[in-house]
N, C-alpha and C positions, 0 to 999 in steps of 0.2 A: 777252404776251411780257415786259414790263416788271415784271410782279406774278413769274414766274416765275424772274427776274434779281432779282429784291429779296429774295426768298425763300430762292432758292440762297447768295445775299453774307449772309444772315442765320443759317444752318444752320454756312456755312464759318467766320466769327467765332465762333461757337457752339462748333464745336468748336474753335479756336483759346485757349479761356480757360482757364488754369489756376485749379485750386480752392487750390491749396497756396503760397499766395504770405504764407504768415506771414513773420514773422522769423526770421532761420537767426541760430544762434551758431556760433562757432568757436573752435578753439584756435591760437595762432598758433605753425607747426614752426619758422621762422626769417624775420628781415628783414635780411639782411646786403649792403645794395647795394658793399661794396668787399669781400666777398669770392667775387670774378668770377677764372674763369679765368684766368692768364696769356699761355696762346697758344692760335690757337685756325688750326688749318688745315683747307683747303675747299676741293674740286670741285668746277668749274664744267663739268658735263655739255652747259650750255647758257647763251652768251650770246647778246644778239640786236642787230644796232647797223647807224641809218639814220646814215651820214655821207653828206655828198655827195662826199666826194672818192673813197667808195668804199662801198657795202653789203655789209654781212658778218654771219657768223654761224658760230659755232663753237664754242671749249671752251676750258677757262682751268683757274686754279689759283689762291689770294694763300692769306698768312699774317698774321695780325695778332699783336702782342705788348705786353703791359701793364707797363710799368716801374714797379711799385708806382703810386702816385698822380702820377709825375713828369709820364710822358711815354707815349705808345705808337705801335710800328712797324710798317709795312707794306709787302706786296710783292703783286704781283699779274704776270700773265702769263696775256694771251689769242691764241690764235690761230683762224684760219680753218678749219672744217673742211676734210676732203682734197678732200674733192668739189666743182669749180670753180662749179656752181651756188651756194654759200654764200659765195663771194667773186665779186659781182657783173663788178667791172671786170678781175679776173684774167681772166674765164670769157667776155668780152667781147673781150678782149685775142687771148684765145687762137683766138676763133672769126670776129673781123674783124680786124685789125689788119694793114693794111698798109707796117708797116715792121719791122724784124730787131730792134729792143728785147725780151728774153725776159721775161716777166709772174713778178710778184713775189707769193709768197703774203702776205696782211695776217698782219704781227704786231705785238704791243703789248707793251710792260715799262713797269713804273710800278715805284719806289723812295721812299717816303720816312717823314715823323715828325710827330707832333702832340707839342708841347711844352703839356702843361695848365699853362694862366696861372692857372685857377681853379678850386681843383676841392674840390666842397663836397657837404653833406647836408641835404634837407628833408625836412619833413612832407609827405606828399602822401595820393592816395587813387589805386585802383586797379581798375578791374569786374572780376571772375569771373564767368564764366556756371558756374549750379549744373546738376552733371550727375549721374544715378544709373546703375549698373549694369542696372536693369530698364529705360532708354531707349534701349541697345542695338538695334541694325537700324533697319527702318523707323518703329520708336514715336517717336524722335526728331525725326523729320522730321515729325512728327504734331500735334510740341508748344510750343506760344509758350517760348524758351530765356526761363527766368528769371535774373537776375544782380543780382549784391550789388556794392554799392562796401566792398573793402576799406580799413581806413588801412594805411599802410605810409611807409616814405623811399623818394627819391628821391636818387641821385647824380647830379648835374651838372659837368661839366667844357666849360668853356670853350677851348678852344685854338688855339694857332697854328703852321696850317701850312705846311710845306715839300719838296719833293722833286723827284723827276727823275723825266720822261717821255720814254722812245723808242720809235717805230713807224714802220714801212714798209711802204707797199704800192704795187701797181697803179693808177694812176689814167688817166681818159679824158682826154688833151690834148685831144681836135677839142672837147670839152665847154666846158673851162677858155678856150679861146683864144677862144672865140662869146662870154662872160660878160664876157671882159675886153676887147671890143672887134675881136678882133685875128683873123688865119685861117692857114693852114698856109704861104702865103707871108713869113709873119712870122718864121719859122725858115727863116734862110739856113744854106750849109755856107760852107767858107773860102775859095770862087768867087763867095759873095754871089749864090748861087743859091737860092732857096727852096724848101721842100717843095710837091710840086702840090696844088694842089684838088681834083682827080677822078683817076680810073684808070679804061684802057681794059679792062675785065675781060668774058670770053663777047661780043665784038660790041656793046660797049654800054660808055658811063660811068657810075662809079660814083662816090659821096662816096668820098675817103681816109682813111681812120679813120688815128689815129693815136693811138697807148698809148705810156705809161714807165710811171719807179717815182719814188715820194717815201718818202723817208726826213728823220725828224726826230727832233730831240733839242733838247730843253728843260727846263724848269724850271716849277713850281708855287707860290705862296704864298698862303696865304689862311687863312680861320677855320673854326671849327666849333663844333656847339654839340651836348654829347652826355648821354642821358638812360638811367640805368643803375636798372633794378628787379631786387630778388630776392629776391623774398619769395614764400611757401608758406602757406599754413593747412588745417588740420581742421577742415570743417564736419562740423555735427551729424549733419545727416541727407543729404549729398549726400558727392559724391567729393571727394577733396582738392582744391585749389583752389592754382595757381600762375602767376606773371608772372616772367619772369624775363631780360625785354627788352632788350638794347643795344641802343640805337639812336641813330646820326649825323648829323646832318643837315651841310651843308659849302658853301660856293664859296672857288673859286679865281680868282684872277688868272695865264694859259699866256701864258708866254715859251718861245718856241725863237728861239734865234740860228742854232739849222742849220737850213736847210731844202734839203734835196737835191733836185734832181731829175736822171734821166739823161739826157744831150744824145739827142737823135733819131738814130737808124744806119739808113739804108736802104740799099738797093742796087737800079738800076734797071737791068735788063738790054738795054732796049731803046739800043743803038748812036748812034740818031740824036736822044737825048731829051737837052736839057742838063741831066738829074739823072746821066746815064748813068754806070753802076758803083754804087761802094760809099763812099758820103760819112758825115761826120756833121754832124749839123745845129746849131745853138746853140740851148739852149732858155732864154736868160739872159730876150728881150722877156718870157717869161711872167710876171707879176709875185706872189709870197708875201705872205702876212701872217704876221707873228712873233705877234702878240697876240692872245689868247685869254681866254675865262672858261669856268665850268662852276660849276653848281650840280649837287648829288649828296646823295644819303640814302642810308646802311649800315643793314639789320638785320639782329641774329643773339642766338642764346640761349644762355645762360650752361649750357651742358650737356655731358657727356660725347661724346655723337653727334646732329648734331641738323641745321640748314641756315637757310639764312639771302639776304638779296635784297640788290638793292641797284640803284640807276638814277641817268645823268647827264644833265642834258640843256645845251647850250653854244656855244660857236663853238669848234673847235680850230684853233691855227695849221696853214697847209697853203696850199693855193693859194687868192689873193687871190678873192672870193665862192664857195668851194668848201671852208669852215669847218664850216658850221652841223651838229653829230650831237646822236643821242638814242639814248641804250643802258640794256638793260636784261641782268640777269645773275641769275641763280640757281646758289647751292652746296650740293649735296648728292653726300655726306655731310660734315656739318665735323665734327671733331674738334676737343675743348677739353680742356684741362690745365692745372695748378694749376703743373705741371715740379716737384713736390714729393712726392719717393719716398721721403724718411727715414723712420726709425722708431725711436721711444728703445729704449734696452738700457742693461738693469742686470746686475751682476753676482749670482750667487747665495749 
């Protein structure tokens, strides 16, 4: 069995070895790492994002914009798909929730600017995997990918950034209130009555779930450090050969000074219960955290139509241990543009 295993791993490498592994030359079509698009807009068909204050999953849009070498801007806008399954605590809200607070879909806007402090040119090198026309279909898959290190520059910008963050969603209280100690009697109304612990629901007690909304608005400052390729060559005997990578890498230091959340509204119908009627409760005991961090990575490619990733992972301000998310995003299709439509004219 072992002779039979050593034999087959020896055939499989056997065919894995390329015979064509001379030196390739090239001719170089361009290395122009600052002449990159100036804006470049993207559909997000699909973001995916584990927060604890809420899981969601849905669809977005940003724009990015290059001010020559100074500085460049950004906007983004994600929201929850329709369907309550892709907003976890919405779809929870809506299916236990026993008090009259209506569930808030998750949405997100971000706003702001990278000022480059430094932003320069090096020498660098680059891989290409060599590809031919005849490795079409399955012969590719057939074949150890060879690759050349091109030389090529490098642009580098250093920056610093800033802007404004706001989002709202659905979040679980009975969650937040167990983390930070505390239970549903901790949310009195203006009788200094508290909301119950259980509900008499079908012949039986049940826990009281208990759902709002958070809404917040803040602020971002932090660094970045961004590595811009775009360069092209003709090799000899393989297909053209290009890199033509943005890519970001970032943390921030998240301030929000608002942190919303909506007071509790129930209404108890039972006459002889002292919740009875229609109160609202104070949700001030539950305690926020304004400070936040996030580290994050941008890529995308310097092209006409093309798509591009990008992931954070952090604490966002939100409810006090009900911070910690990890998101991930993909845009396809982006669009990129020079915004440069002139053309000389002479007279005849």
């Amino acid at each position: 069995m072992i002779a039979v295993f050593l034999t087959a791993s020896v055939n499989l490498f056997a065919q894995g070895e390329r015979k064509d592994k001379t030196a390739v030359t090239y001719e170089e079509l361009y290395d122009e790492p600052y002449s990159v698009n100036k804006l470049f807009v993207g559909i997000q068909p699909l973001y995916a994002e584990m927060f604890v204050t809420n899981v969601t999953a849905g669809f977005g849009a940003e724009a990015v914009y290059y001010h020559k070498d100074k500085a460049d801007f950004r906007v983004a806008f994600r929201k929850s798909y329709s369907q309550q399954f892709f907003d976890m605590a919405r779809d929870f809200a809506v299916k236990r929730s026993d008090v009259d607070n209506r569930a808030e879909v998750f949405n997100y806007y971000e706003f702001g600017g990278t000022y480059h402090i430094k932003d320069f040119e090096e020498s660098s090198k680059t891989k290409m995997f060599l590809y031919k026309n005849s490795y079409k279909g399955n012969k590719w898959a057939a074949r150890v990918p060879l690759s050349a290190e091109v030389p090529c520059k490098v642009r580098k910008i250093y920056g610093a950034r800033l802007g404004a963050i706001i989002w709202d969603s659905s979040t679980d209280i009975g969650r937040a209130l167990e983390k930070q100690g505390l239970t549903n009697a901790d949310l009195k109304n203006s009788e200094g009555v508290g909301l119950p612990k259980t509900i008499f629901v079908n012949g039986r007690n049940e826990t009281f779930d208990v759902f709002s909304n958070i809404a917040s608005k803040g602020l971002y400052v932090g660094g970045s450090m961004t590595w811009i390729k775009n360069v092209a060559v003709n090799f000899d005997k393989f297909e053209e050969g290009l890199d033509d990578l943005i890519f970001t890498a970032y943390f921030d230091v998240l301030v929000a000074p608002s942190i919303k959340i909506d007071n509790i509204v129930y209404t108890d119908a039972d006459p002889n219960s002292p919740n009875a009627g229609t109160h609202t409760y104070d949700i001030s005991p539950l305690k926020t955290k304004m400070l936040g961090f996030r580290l994050g990575m941008d890529g995308r490619f310097n092209r006409m139509f093309s798509w591009s990733y990008g992931g954070e992972v952090g604490y966002r301000p939100s409810l006090q241990g009900r911070g910690f998310y990890a998101m991930l995003k993909i845009s396809f299709p982006v669009f990129g543009t020079n915004l440069d439509y002139k053309v000389e004219s002479f007279g005849k």
